[in-house]
C-alpha positions as MATLAB code, in Angstrom:
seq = 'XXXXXXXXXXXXXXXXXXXXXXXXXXXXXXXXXXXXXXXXXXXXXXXXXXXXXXXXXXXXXXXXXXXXXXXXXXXXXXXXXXXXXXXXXXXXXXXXXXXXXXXXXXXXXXXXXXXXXXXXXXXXXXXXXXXXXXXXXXXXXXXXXXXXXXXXXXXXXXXXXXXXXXXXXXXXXXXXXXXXXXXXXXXXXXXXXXXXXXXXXXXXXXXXXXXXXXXXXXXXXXXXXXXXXXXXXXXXXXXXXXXXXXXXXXXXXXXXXXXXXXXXXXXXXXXXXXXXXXXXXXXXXXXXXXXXXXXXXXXXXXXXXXXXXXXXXXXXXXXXXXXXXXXXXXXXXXXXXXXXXXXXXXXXXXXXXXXXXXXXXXXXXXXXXXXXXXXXXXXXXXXXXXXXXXXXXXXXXXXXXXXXXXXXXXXXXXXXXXXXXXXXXXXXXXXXXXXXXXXXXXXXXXXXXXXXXXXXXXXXXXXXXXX';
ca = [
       0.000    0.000    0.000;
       1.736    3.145   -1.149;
       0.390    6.517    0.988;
       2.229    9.778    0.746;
       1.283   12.953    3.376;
       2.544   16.213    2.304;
       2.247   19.346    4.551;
       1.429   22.433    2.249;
       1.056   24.796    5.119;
       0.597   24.797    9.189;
       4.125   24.030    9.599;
       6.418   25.403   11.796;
       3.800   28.456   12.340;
      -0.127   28.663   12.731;
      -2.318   29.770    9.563;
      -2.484   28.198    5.747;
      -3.122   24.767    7.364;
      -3.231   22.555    4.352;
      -1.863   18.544    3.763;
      -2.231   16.503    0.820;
      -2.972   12.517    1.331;
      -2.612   10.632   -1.837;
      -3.090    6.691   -1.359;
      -4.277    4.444   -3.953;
      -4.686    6.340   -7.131;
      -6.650    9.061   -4.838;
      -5.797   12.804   -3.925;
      -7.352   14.120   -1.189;
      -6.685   18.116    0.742;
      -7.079   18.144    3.929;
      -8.146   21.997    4.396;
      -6.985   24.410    2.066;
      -6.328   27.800    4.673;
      -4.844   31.213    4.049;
      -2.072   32.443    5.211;
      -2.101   35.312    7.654;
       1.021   36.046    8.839;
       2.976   39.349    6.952;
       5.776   37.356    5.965;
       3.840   34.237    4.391;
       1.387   36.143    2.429;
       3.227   35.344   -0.072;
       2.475   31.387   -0.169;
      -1.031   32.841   -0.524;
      -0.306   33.153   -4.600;
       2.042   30.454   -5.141;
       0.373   27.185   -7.244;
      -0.399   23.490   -5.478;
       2.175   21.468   -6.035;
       0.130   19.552   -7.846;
      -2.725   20.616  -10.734;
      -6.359   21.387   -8.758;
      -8.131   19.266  -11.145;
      -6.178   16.270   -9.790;
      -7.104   16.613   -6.526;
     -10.066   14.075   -5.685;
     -11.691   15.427   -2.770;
     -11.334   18.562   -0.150;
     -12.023   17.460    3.956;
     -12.493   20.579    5.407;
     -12.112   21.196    9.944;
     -13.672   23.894   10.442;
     -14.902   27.651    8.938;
     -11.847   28.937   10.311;
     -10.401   31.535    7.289;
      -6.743   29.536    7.960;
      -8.455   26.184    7.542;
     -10.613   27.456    4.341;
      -9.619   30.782    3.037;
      -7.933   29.598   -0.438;
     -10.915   27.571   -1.592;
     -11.871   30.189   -3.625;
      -8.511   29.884   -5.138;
      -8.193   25.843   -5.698;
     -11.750   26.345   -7.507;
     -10.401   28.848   -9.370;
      -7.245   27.028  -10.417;
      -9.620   23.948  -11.817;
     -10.767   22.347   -8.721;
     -14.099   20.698   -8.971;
     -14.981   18.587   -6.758;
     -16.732   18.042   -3.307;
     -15.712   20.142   -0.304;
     -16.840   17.357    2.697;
     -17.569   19.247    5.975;
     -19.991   19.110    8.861;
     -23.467   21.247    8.102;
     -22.795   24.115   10.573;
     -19.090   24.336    9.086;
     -20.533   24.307    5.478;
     -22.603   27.378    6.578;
     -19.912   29.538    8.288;
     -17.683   28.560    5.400;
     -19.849   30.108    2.759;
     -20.883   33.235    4.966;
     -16.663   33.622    5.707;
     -15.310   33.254    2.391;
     -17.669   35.881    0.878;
     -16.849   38.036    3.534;
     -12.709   37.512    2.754;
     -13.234   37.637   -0.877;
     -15.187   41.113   -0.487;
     -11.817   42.130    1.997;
      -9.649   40.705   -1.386;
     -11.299   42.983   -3.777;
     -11.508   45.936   -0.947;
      -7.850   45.762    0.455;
      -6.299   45.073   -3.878;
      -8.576   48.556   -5.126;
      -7.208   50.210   -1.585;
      -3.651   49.453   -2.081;
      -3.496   50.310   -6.031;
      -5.289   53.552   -4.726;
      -2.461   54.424   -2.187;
       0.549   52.763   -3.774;
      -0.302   55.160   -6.835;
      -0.652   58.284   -4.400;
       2.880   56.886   -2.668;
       4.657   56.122   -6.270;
       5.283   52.913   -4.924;
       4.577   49.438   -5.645;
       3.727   46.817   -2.552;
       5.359   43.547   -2.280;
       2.050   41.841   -3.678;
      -0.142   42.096   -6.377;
      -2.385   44.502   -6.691;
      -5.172   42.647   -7.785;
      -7.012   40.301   -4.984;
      -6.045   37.157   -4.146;
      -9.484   36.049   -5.444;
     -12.605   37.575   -5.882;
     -16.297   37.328   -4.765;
     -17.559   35.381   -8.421;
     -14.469   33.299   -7.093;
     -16.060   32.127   -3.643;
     -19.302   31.850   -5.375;
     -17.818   29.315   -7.759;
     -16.943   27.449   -4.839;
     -20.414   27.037   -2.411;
     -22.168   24.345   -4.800;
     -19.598   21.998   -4.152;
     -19.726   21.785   -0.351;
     -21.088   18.531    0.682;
     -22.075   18.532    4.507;
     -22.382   15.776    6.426;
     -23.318   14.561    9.839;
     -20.717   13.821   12.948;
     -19.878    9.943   12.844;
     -21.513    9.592    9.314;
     -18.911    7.618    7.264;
     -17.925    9.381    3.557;
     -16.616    6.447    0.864;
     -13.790    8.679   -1.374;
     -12.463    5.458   -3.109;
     -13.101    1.627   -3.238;
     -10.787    1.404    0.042;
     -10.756    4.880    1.609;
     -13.417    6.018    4.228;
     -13.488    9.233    5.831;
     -15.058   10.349    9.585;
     -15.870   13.527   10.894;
     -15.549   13.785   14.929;
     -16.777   16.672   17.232;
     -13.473   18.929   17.928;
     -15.049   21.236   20.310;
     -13.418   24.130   19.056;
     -16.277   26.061   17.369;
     -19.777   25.321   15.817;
     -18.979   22.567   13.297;
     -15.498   22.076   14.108;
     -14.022   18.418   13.355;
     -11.229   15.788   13.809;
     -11.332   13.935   10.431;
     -10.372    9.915   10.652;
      -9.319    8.816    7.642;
      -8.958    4.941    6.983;
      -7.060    3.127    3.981;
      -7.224    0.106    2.823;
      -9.163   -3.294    3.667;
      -9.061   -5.760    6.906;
      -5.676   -6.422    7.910;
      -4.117   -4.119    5.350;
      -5.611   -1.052    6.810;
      -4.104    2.586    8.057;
      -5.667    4.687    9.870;
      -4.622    8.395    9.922;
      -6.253   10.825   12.554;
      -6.106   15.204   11.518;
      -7.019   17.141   14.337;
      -7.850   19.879   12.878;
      -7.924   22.470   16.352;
      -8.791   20.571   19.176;
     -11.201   22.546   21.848;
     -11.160   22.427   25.331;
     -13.172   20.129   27.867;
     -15.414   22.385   29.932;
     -15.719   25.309   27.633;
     -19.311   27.013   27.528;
     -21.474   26.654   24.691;
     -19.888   23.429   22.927;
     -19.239   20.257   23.579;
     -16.128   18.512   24.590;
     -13.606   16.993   22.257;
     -13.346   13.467   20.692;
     -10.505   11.154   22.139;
      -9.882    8.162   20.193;
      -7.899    4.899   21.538;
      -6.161    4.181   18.376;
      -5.061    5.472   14.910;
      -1.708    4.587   12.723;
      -0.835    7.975   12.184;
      -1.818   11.266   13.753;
      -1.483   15.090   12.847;
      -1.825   17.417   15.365;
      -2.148   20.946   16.419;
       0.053   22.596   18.608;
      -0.491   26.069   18.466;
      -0.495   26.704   22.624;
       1.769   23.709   22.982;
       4.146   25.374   25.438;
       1.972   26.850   28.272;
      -1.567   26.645   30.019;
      -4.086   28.398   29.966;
      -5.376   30.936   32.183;
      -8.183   29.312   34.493;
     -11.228   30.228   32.717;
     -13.008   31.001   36.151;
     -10.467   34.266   36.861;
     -11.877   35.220   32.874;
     -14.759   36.768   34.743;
     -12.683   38.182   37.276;
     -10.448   39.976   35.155;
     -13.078   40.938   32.666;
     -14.696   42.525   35.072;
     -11.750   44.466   36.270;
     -10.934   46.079   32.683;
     -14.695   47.016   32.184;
     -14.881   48.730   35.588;
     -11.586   50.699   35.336;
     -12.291   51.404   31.674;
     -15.584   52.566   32.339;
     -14.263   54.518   35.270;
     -11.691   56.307   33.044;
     -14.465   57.495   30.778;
     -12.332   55.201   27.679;
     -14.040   52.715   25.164;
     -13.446   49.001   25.075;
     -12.681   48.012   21.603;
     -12.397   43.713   21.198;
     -10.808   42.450   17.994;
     -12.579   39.223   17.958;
     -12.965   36.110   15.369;
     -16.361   36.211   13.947;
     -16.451   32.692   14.867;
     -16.499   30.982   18.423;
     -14.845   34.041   20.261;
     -17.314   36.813   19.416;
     -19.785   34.042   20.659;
     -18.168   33.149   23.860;
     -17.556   36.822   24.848;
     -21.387   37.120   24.413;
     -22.147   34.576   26.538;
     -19.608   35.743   29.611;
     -20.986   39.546   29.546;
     -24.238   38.081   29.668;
     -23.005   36.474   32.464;
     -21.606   39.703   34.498;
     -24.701   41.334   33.310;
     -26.854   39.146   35.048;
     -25.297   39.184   38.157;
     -24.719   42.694   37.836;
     -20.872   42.936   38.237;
     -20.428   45.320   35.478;
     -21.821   48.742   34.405;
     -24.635   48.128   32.345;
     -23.621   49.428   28.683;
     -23.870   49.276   25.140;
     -22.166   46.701   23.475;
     -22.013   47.012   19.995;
     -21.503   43.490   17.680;
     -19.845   45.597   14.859;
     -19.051   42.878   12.327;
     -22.104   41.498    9.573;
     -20.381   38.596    9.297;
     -20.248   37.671   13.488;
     -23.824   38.507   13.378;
     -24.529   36.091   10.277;
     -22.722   33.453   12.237;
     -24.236   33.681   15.738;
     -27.939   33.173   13.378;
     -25.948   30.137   12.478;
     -25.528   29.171   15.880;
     -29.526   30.129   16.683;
     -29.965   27.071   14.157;
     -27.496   24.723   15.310;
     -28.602   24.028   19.099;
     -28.283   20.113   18.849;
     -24.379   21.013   18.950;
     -24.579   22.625   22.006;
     -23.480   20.931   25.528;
     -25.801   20.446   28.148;
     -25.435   23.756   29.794;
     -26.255   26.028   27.126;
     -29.490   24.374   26.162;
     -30.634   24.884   29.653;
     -30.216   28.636   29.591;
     -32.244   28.204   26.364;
     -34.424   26.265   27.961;
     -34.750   28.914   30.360;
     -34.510   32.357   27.833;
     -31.391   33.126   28.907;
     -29.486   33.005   25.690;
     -26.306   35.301   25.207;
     -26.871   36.149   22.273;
     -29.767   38.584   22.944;
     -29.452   40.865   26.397;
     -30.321   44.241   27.131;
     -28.024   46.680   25.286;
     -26.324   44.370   23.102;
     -26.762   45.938   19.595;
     -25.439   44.743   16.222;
     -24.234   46.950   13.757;
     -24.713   45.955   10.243;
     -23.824   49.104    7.651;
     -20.795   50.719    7.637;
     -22.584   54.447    8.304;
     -23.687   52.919   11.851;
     -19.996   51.663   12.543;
     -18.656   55.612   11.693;
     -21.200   56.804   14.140;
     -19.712   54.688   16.728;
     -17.282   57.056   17.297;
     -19.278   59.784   18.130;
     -21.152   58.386   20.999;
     -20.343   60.148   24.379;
     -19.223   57.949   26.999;
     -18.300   54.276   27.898;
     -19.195   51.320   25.207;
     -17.823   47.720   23.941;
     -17.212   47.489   20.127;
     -16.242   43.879   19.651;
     -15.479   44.016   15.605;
     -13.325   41.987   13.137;
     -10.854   41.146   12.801;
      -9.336   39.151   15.826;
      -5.695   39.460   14.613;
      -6.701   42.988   13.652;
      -5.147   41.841    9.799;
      -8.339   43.486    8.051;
     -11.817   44.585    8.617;
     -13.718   47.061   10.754;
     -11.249   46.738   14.151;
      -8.807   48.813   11.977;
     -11.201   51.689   12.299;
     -12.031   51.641   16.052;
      -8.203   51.230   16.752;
      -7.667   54.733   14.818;
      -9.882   56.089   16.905;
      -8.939   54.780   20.337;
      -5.447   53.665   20.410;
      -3.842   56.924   21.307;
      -6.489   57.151   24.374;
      -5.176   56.583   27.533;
      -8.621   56.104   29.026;
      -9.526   53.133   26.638;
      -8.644   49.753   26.465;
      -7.751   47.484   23.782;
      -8.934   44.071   24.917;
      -7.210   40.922   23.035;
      -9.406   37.398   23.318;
      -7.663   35.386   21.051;
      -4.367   33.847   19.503;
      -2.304   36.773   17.995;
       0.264   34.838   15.132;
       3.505   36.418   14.295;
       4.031   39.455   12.167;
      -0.038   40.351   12.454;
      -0.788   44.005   13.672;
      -2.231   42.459   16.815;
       0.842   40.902   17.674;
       2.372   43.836   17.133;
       0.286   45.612   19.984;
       0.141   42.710   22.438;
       4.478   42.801   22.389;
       4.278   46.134   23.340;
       5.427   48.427   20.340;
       5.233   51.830   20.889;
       3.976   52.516   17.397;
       1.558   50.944   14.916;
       0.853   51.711   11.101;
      -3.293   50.980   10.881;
      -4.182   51.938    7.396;
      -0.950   53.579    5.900;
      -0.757   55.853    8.606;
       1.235   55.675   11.925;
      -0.169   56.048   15.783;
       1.464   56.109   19.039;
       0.022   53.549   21.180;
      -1.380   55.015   24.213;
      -4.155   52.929   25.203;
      -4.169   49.936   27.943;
      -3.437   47.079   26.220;
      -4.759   43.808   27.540;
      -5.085   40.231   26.771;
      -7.207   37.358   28.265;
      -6.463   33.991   27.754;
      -8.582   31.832   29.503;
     -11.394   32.911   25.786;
      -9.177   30.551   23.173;
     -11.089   28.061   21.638;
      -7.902   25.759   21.459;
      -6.177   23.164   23.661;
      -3.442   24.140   25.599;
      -0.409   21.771   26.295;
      -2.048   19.813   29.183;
      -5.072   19.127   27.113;
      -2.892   18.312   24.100;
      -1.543   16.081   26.124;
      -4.711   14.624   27.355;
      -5.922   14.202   24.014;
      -2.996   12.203   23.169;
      -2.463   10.170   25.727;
      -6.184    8.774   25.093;
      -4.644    6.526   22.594;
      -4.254    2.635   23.976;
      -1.990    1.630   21.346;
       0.894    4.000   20.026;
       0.636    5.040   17.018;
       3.695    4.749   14.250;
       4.409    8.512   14.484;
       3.023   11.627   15.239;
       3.414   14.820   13.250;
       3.051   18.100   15.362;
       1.638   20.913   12.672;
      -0.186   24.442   13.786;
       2.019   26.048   15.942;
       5.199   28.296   15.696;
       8.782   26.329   15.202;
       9.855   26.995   18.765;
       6.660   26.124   20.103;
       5.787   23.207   17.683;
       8.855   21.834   18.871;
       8.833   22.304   22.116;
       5.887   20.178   22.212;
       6.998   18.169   20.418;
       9.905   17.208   22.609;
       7.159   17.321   25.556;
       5.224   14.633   24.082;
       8.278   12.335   22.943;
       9.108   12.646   26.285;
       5.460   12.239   28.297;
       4.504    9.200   25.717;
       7.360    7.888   24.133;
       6.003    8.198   20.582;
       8.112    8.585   17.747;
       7.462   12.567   16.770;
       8.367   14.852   13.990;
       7.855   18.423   13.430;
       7.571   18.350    9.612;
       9.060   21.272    7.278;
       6.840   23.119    4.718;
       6.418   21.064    1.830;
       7.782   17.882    3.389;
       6.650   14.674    1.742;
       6.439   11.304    4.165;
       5.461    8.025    3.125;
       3.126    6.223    5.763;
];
């Protein structure tokens, strides 16, 4: 049996997660994600390895833009095929890639504009990446399917879709090859979730699988107890409020917006915080928490009894979403204390770029980060602690309070990696540790070799293995 895994992207850093399986005459992608990080945007317009066309099927995670963002792309380059998913993942994935091909088209005209203005040229294209007929090309072929419902993608190759618990949809795809005896049996994680997490369920564990990729993108620390979340949340509304600043979240449409819903709710109920507007200034979060409205079966226990009960975060007293771009501008004329939660959460595009113009030379506000901030993105830049930022082609002192809580992210940390891992009875041939940044890939990678005594290896972009 002849099976080849190459890793087109999530290696040795966190976005453009992407692997190609080919085993018995068949090709199969494993996600197809863009690249975020400054100084891989460029991997963004380089070709597959291999022609689209070839490729037999896409297995898509999750909606997450680095798990799906270049579908638009393959389809364009002469994929044409299905795009297998869970149901709530084919729904994000549509409303999501519309959303980044709109920001392609937006952010290509923008920079032509400027660069022109400038006499310069960037160091891409000037054109988008792809464009909005492009991600429209691509919705008829996704294919959604239930958790635990078995997909047949050759004579000998059967694919599984697992609850991750990382956001609405999310999945850990088991992939089996061949027949009886002469099987292998290849586990992607996609982004593993947390156990105990509100709103979803916990992740899958399996007890056995020849091969596993993993994520590792928090692989080297843990994460903050998500009971001092509250505590601390509460502490930068109250002192922000006090000051007289605004509280402006960049915050993934997806998961996070949802999750910081559901703890204000939380404070609001019990009446810890000032009671004030929050503002849900992102069309696209709002399209996906009606997604969410629609997918309750995927909720855990607790959140369908505040259903149950009308107590749903996603609808409180002063929570407001802002759809039109004239209602975001008049954000900033409000007088006094309010939330904007916007997009995006890496603060790499979208209407966050705004609100930080107009608050991140305020002392009195706060800049609140609730999620993973990858290398080289503006809001890494911020959360390291440089003095200045360029937002827009223009430069700003950074003046606000700058603050990050971790106990929001939606992935694993390295004890739960581990816990996920260590579920498996029988020890599998070798592990490949994907989705994090070199040191910390590896890191956890020596961790793990070293907790379990599999055999590990932290592949290299573009590395080719035979299983």
């Amino acid at each position: 049996m002849n099976i080849n895994l190459q890793f087109l992207g999530a290696v040795r850093n966190v976005t453009g997660s992407s692997y190609l399986l080919e085993a018995n005459g068949i090709r199969l992608l494993v996600d197809c994600g863009l690249y975020q990080e400054r100084e891989l945007r460029g991997r963004n317009w380089e070709p597959l390895p291999i022609p689209a066309h070839t490729i037999n099927a896409v297995l898509l995670t999750h909606a997450h833009l680095d798990h799906c963002g270049l579908l638009p792309k393959l389809v364009r380059e002469g994929y044409k095929n299905r795009i297998f998913c869970t149901s709530a993942t084919s729904e994000i994935a549509q409303i999501i890639l519309l959303d980044s091909a709109h920001i392609q088209e937006e952010d290509a005209a923008f920079k032509k504009k400027r660069h022109e203005r400038e006499g310069r040229r960037g160091p891409y294209p000037e054109i988008p990446l792809y464009t909005i007929e492009d991600a429209n090309d691509c919705l008829p072929l996704f294919s959604p399917l239930g958790y635990e419902e078995p997909v047949k993608l050759g004579s000998d190759i059967e694919a599984v879709f697992y609850d991750a618990g990382h956001v609405l949809g999310s999945s850990m795809i088991k992939i089996v090859i061949g027949i009886g005896a002469d099987q292998r049996t290849i586990i992607f994680s996609g982004d593993i979730g947390r156990w105990d997490k509100p709103i979803l369920r916990d992740p899958t564990v399996f007890s056995e699988a020849d091969y596993v990729v993993v994520e590792s993108t928090y692989g080297d620390r843990a994460h903050q107890d998500p009971a001092k979340v509250k505590e601390e949340l509460t502490e930068i509304v109250d002192s922000t409020h006090r000051a007289g600043g605004n509280i402006i979240i960049p915050s993934f449409a997806l998961q996070r917006t949802q999750e910081v819903l559901y703890y204000l709710n939380d404070l609001l109920i019990d009446d810890r915080i000032p009671h004030m507007m929050v503002f849900l200034d992102s069309p696209m979060a709002i399209r996906i928490t009606e997604v969410y409205r629609h997918h309750t079966e995927l909720f855990d226990q607790e959140m369908k009894r505040r259903l149950r009960h009308h107590k749903s975060p996603f609808d409180f007293p002063g929570l407001k979403m802002v759809q039109t771009v004239d209602e975001s501008k008049s954000l900033n004329h409000i007088i006094g204390t309010v939330m904007i939660i916007a997009g995006s959460g890496m603060c790499t595009g979208g209407r966050i770029k705004h609100h930080l113009v107009n608050n991140i030379t305020r002392p009195e506000s706060t800049i609140l980060f609730v999620g993973y901030q990858a290398a080289g993105t503006l809001g890494r830049h911020i959360v390291d602690g440089t003095k200045k930022v360029r937002i827009l082609g223009e430069e700003y002192p950074v003046r606000a309070r700058i603050a990050q809580l971790g106990g929001f992210s939606a992935h694993a940390d390295k004890g739960e990696l581990l816990r996920w891992l260590s579920a498996l009875a029988v020890r599998p041939k070798r592990v490949f540790v994907t989705h994090g940044e070199e040191r910390v890939a590896e890191d956890f990678g020596t961790s793990l070799r070293q907790e379990t005594g599999f055999s590990v290896t932290v592949p290299e972009y573009k590395t080719k293995v035979q299983l």
